[in-house]
Residue frames as a rotation matrix with the C-alpha (Angstrom) as fourth column:
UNK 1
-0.415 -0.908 0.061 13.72
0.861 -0.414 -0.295 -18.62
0.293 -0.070 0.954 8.01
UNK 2
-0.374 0.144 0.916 11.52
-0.071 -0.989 0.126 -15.62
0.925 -0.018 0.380 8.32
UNK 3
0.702 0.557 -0.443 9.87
0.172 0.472 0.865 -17.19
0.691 -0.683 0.235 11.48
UNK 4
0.240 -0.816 -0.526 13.43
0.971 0.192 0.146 -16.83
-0.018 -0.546 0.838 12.94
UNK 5
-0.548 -0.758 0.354 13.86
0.741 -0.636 -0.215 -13.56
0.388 0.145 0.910 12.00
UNK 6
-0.309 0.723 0.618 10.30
-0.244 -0.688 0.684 -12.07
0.919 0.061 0.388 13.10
UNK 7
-0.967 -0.157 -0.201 9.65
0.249 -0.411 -0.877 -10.37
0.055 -0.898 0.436 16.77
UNK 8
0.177 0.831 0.528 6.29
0.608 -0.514 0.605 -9.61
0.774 0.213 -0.596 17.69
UNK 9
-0.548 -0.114 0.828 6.15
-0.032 -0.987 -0.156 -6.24
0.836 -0.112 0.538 18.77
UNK 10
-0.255 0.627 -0.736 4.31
0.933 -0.039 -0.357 -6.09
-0.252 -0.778 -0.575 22.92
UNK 11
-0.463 0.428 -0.776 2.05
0.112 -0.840 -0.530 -3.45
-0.879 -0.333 0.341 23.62
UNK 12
-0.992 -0.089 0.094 0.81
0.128 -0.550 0.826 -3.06
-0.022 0.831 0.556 19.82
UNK 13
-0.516 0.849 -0.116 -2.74
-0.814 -0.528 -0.242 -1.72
-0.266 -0.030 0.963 19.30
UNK 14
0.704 0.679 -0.208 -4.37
-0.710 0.665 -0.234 -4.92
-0.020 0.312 0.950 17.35
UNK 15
0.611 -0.245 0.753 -1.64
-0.332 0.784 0.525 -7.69
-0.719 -0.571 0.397 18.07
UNK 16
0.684 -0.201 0.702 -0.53
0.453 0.870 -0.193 -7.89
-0.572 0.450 0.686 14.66
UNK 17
0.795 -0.607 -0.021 2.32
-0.607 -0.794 -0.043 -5.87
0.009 0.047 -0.999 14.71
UNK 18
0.844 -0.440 0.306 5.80
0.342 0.882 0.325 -7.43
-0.413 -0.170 0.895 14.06
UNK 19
0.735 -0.423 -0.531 9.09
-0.589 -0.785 -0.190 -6.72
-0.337 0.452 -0.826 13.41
UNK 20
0.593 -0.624 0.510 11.70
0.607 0.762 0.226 -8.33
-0.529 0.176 0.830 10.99
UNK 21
-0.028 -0.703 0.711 15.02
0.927 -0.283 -0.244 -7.15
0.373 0.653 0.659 9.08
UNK 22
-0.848 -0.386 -0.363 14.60
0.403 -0.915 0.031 -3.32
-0.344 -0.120 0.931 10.52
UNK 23
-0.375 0.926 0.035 11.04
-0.241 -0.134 0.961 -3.05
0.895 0.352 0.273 9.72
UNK 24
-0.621 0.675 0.398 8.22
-0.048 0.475 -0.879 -2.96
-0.782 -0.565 -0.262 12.36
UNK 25
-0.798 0.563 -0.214 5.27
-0.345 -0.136 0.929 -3.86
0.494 0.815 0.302 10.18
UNK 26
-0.687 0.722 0.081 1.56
-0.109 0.007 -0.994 -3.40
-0.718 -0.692 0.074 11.59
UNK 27
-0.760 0.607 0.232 -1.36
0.600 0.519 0.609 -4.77
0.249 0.602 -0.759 9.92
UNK 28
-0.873 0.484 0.061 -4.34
-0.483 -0.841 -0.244 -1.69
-0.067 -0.243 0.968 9.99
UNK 29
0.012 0.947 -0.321 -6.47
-0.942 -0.097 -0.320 -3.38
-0.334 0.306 0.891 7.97
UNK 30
-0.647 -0.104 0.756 -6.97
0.187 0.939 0.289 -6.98
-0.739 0.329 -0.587 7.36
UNK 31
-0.467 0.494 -0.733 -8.37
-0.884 -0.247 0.397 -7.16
0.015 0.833 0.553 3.66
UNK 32
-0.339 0.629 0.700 -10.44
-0.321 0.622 -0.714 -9.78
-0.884 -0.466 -0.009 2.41
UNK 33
-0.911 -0.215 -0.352 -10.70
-0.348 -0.058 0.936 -11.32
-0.221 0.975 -0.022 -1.17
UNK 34
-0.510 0.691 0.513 -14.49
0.515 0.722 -0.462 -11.82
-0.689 0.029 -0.724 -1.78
UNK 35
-0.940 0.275 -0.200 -17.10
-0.187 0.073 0.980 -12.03
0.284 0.959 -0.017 -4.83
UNK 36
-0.372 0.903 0.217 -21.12
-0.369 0.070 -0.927 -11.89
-0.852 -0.425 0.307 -4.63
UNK 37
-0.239 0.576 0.781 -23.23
0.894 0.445 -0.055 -13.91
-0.379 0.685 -0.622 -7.62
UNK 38
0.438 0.812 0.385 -25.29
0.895 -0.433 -0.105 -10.65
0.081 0.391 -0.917 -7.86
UNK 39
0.916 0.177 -0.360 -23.12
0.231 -0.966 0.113 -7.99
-0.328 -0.186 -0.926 -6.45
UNK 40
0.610 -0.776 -0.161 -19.49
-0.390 -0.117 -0.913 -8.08
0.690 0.620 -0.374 -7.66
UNK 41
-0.348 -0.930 -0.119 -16.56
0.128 0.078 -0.989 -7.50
0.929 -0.359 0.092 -5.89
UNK 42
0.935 0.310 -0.173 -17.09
0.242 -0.199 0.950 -7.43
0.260 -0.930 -0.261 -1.56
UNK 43
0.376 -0.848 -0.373 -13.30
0.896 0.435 -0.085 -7.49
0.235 -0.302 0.924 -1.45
UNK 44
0.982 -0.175 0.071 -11.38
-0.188 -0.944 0.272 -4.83
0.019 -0.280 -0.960 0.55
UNK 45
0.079 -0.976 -0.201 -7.25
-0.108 0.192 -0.975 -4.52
0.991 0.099 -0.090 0.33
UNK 46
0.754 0.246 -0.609 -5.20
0.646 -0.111 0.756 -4.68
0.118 -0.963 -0.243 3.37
UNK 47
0.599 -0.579 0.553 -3.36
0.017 -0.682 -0.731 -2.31
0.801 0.447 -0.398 4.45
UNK 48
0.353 -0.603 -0.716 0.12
0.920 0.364 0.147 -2.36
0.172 -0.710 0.683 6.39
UNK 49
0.872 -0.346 0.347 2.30
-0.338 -0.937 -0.087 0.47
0.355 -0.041 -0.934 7.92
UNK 50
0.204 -0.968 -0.148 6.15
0.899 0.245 -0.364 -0.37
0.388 -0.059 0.920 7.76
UNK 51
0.800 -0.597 -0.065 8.24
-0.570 -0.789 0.229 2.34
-0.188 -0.146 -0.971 10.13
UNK 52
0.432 -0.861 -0.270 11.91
0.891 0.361 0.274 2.29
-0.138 -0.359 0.923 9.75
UNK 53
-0.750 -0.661 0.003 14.21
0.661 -0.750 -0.037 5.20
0.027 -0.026 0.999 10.87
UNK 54
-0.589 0.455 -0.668 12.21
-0.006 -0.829 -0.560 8.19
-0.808 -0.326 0.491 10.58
UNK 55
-0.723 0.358 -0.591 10.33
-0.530 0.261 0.807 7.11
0.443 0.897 0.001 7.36
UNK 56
-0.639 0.723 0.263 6.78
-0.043 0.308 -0.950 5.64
-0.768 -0.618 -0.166 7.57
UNK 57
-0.780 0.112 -0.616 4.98
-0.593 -0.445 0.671 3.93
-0.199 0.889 0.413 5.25
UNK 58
0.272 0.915 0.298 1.50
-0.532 0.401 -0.746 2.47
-0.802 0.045 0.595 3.86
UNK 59
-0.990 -0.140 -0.018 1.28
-0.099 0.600 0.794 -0.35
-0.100 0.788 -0.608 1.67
UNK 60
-0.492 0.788 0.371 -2.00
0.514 -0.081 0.854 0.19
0.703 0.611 -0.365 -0.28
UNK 61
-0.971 0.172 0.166 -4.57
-0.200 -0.964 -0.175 2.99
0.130 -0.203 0.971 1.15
UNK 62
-0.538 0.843 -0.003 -7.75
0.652 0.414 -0.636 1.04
-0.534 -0.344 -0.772 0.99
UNK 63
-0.197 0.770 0.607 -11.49
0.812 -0.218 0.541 2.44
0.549 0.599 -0.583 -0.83
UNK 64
-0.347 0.096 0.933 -13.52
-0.158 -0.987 0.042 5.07
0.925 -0.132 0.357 0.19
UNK 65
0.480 0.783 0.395 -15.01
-0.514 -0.113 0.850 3.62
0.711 -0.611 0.348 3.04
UNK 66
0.535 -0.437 -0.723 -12.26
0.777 0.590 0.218 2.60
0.332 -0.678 0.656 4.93
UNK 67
0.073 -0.447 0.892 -11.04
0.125 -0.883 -0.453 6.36
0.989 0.145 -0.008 5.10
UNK 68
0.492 0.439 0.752 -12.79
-0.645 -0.397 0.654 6.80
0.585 -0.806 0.088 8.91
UNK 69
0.977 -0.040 -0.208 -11.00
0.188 0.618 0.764 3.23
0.098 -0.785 0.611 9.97
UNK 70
0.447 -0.815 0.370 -7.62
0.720 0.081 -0.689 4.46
0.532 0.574 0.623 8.53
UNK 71
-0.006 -0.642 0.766 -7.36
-0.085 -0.763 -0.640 7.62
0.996 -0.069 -0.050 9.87
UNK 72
0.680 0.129 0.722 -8.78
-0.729 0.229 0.645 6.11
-0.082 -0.965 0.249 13.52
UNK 73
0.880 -0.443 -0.170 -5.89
0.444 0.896 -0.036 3.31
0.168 -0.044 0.985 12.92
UNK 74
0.049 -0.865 0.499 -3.59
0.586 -0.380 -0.716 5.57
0.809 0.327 0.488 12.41
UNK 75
0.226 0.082 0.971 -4.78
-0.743 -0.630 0.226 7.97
0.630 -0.773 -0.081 15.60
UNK 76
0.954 -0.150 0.259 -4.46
-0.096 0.667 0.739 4.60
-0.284 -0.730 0.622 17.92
UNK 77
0.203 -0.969 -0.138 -0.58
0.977 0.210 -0.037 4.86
0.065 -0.127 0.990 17.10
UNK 78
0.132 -0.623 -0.771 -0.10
0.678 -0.510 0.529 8.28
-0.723 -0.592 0.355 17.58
UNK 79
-0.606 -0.675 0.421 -0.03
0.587 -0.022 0.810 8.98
-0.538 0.737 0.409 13.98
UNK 80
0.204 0.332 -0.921 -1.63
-0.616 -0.688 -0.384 11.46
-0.761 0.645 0.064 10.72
UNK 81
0.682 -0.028 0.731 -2.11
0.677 0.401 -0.617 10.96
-0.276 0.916 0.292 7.71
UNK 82
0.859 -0.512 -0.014 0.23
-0.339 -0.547 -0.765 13.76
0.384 0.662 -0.644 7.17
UNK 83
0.434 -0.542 0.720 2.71
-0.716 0.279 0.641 11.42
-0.548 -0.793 -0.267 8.99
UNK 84
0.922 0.112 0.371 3.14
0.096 0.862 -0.498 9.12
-0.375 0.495 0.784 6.43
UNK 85
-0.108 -0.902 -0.419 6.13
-0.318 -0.368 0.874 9.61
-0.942 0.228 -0.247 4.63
UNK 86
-0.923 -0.269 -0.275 5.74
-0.378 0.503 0.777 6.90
-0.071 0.822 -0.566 1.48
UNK 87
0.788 0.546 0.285 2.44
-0.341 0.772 -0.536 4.70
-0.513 0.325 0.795 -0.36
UNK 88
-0.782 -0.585 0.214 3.35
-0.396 0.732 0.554 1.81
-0.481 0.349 -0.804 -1.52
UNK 89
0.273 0.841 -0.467 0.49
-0.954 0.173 -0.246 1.11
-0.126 0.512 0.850 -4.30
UNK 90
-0.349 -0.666 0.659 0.40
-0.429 0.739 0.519 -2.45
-0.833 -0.101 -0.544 -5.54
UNK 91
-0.697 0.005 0.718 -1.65
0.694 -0.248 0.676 -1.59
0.182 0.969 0.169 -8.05
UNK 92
-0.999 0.048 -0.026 -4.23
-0.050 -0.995 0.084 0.51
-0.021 0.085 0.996 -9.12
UNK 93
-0.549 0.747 -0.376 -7.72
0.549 0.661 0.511 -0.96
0.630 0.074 -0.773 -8.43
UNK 94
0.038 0.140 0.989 -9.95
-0.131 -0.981 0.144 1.41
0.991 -0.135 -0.019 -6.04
UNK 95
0.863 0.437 0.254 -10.08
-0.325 0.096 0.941 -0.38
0.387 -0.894 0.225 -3.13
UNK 96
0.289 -0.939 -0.185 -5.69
0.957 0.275 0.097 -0.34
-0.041 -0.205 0.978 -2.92
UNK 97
-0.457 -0.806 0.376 -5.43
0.887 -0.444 0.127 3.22
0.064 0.392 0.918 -4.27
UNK 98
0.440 0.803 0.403 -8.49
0.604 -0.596 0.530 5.86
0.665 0.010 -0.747 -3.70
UNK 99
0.942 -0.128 -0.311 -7.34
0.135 -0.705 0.696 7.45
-0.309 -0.698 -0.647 -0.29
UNK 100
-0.313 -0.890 0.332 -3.43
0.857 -0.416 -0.305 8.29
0.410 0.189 0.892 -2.06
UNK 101
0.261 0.498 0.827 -5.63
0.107 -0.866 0.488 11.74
0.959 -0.039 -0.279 -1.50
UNK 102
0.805 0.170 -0.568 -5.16
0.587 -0.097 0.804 11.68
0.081 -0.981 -0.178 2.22
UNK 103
0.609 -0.792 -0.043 -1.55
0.327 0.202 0.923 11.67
-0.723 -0.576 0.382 2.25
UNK 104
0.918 -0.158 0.363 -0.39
0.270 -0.419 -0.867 14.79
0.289 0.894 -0.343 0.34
UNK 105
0.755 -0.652 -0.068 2.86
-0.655 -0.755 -0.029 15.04
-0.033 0.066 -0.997 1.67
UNK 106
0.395 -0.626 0.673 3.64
-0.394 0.546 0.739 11.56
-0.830 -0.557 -0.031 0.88
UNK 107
-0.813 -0.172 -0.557 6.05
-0.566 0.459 0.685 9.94
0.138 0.872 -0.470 -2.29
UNK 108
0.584 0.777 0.234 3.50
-0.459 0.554 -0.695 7.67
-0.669 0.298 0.680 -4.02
UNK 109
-0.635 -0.760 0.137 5.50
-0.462 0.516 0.721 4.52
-0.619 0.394 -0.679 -5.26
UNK 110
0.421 0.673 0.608 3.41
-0.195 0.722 -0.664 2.93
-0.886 0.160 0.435 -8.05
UNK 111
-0.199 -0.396 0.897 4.39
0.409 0.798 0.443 0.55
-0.890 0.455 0.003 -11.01
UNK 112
-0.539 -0.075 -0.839 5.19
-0.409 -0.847 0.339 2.44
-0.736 0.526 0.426 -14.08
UNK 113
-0.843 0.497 -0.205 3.50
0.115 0.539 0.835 -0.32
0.526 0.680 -0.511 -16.37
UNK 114
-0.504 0.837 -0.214 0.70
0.804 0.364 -0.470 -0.14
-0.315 -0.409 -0.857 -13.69
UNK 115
-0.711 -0.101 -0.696 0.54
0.116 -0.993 0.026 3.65
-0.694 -0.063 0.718 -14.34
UNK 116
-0.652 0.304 -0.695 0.36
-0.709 -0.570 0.415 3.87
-0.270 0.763 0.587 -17.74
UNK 117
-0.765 0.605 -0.219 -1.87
0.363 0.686 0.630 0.85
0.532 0.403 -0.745 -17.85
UNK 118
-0.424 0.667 -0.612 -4.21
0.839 0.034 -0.544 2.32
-0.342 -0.744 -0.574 -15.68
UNK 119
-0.135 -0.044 -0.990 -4.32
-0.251 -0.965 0.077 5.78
-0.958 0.259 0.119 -17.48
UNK 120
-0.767 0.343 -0.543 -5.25
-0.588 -0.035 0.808 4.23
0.258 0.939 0.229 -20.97
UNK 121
-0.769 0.624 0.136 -8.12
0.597 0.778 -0.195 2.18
-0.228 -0.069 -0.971 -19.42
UNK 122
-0.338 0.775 0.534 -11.72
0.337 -0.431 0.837 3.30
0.879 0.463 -0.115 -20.80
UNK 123
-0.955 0.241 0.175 -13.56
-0.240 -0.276 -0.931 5.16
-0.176 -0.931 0.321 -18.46
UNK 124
0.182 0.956 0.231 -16.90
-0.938 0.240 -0.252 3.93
-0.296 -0.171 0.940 -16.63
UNK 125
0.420 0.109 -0.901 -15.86
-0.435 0.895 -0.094 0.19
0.797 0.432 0.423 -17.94
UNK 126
0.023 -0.662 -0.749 -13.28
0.465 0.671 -0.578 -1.36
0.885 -0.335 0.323 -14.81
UNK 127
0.496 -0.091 -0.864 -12.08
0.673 0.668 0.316 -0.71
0.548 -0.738 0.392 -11.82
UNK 128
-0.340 -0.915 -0.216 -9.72
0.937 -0.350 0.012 1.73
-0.087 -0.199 0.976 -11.62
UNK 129
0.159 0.294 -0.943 -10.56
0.602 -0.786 -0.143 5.08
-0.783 -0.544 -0.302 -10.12
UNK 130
0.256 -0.319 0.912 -10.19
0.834 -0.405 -0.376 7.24
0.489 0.857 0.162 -13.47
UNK 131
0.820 -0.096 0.564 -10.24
-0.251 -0.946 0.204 10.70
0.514 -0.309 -0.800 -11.68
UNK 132
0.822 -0.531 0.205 -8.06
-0.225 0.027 0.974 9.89
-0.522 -0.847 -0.098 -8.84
UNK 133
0.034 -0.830 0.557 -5.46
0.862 0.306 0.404 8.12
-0.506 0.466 0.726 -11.57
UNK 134
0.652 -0.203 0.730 -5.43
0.397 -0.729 -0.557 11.09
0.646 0.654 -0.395 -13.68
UNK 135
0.837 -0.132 0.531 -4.57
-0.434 -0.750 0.498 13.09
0.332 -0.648 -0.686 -10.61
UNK 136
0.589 -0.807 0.045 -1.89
0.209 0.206 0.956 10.44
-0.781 -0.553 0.290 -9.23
UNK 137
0.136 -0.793 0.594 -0.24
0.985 0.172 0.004 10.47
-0.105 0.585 0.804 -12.73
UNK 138
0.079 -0.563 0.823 0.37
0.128 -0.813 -0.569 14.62
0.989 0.151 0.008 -12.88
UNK 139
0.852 -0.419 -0.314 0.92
0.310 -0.079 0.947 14.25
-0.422 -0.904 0.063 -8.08
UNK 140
0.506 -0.858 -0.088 4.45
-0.679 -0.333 -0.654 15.73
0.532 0.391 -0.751 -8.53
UNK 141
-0.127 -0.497 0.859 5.39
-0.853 0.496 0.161 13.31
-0.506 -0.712 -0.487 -5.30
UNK 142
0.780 0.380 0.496 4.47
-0.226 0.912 -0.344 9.98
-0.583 0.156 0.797 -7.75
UNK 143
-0.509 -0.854 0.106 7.42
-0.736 0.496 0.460 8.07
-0.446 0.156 -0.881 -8.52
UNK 144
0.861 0.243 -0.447 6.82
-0.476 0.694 -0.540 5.34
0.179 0.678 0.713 -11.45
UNK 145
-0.090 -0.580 0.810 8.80
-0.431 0.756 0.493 2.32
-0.898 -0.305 -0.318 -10.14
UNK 146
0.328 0.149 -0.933 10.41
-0.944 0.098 -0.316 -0.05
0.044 0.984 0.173 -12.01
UNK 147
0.910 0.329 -0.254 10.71
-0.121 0.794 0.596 -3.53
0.397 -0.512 0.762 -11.92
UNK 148
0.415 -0.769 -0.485 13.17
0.575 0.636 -0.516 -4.31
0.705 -0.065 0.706 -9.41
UNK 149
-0.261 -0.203 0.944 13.05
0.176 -0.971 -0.160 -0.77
0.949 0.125 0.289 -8.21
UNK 150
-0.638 0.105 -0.763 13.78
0.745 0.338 -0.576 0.02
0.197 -0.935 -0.294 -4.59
UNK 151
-0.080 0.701 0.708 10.31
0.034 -0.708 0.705 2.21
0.996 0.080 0.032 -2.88
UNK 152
0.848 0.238 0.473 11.19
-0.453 -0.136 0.881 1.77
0.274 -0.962 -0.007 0.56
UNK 153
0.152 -0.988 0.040 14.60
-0.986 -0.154 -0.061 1.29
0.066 -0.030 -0.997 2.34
UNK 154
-0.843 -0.416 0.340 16.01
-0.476 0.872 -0.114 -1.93
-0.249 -0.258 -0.933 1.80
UNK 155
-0.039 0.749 0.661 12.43
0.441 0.607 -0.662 -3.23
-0.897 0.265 -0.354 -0.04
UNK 156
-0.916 -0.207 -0.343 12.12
-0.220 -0.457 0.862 -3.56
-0.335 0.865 0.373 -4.01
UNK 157
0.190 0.981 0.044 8.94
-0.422 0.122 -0.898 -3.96
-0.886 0.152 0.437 -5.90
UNK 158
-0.846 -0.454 -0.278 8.54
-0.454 0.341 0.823 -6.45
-0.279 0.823 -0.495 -8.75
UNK 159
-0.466 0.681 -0.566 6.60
-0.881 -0.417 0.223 -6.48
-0.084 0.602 0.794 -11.36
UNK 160
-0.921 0.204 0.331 3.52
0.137 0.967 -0.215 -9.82
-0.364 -0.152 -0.919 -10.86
UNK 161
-0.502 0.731 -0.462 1.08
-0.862 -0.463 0.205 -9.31
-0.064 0.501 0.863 -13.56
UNK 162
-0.833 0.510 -0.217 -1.80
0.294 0.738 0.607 -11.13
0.469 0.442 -0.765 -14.08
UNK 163
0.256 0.966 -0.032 -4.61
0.950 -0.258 -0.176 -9.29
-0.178 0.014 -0.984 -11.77
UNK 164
0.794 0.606 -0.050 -3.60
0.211 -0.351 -0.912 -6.64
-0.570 0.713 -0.407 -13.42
UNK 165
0.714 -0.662 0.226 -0.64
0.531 0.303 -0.791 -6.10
0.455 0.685 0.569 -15.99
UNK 166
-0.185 -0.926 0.329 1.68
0.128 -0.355 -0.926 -3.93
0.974 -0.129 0.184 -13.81
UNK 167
0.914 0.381 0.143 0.68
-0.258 0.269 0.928 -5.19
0.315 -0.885 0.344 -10.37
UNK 168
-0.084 -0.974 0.213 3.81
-0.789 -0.066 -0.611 -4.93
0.608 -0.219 -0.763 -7.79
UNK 169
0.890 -0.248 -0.382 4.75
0.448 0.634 0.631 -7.65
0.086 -0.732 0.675 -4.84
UNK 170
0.540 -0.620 0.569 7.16
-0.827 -0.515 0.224 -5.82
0.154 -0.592 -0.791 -2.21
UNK 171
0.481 -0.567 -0.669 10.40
0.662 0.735 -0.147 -8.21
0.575 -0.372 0.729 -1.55
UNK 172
0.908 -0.238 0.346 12.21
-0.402 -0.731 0.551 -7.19
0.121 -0.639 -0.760 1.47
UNK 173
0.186 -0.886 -0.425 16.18
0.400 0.464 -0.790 -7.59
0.897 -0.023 0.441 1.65
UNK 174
0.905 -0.352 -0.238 16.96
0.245 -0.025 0.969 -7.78
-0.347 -0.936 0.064 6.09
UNK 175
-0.078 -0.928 0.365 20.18
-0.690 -0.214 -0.691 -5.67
0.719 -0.306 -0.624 7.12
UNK 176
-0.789 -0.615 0.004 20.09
-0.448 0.570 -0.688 -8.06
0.421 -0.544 -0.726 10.01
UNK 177
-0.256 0.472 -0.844 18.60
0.487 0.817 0.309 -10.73
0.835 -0.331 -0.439 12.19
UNK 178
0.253 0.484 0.838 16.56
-0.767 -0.428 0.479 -10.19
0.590 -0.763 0.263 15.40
């Protein structure tokens, strides 16, 4: 069914642009889920940019070192980071949630269980950016979603713990068919 409903998009910068339900959605960054014996994590998130209407958003923000490919993705459409309008976090790990920092004039949607689960983790033990969370949880733009809770028109966010306890997954409800 979504096959039927999804348009790729001509002319887009990297090809993997598409639009379905009133969403274009463009892949910036293709992540990558990998593990080293010796070195940890290699994995990197990906990140998407959904427009609809005059609204523009990121789904996850990527680590520090994707800052230079972000903001040069974002120049090959025309765009700023101060263009953004919305993050869409999916959780709080650094390499989904570090660069929120770019994009100070955008709402920051993240999972209120992810929040406050991120904000009581030990520091120096995990994953999660301690500074930067401190800072998203007093951002005045951060919105603490709940499950079910809509963070982008016509998309809700629901709550799929297990990599980490208040990890979201975006569901999109289509106004219409292409």
């Amino acid at each position: 069914m979504l096959a039927a409903m999804t348009q790729q998009i001509p002319g887009t910068v990297n090809g993997s642009a598409f639009a379905v339900g009133g969403w274009e959605i463009d892949i910036l960054v293709t992540g990558f889920p990998g593990k080293s014996v010796r070195h940890g994590s290699l994995g990197w998130s990906t990140i998407a940019l959904i427009r609809h209407g005059d609204r523009l958003a990121l789904v996850d923000c990527g680590a520090f070192g994707h800052r230079k490919l972000l903001v040069a993705e974002l120049a090959a459409r025309g765009l700023r980071p101060s263009d953004i309008t919305d993050l869409l976090l999916t959780h709080t790990h650094y390499d989904h949630a570090v660069n929120w920092v770019l994009f100070p004039r955008a709402r920051v949607a993240v999972g209120a269980v992810e929040l406050d689960w991120a904000l009581g983790e030990p520091w120096g033990e995990t994953v999660v950016p301690e500074l930067y969370v401190r800072e998203l949880g007093l951002f005045p733009k951060t919105e603490r979603i709940a499950d079910g809770g809509e963070v982008f028109p016509g998309i809700t966010a629901h709550l799929a713990p297990g990599h980490t306890p208040g990890c979201l997954v975006c569901q999109g409800h289509p106004t219409s068919r292409l």
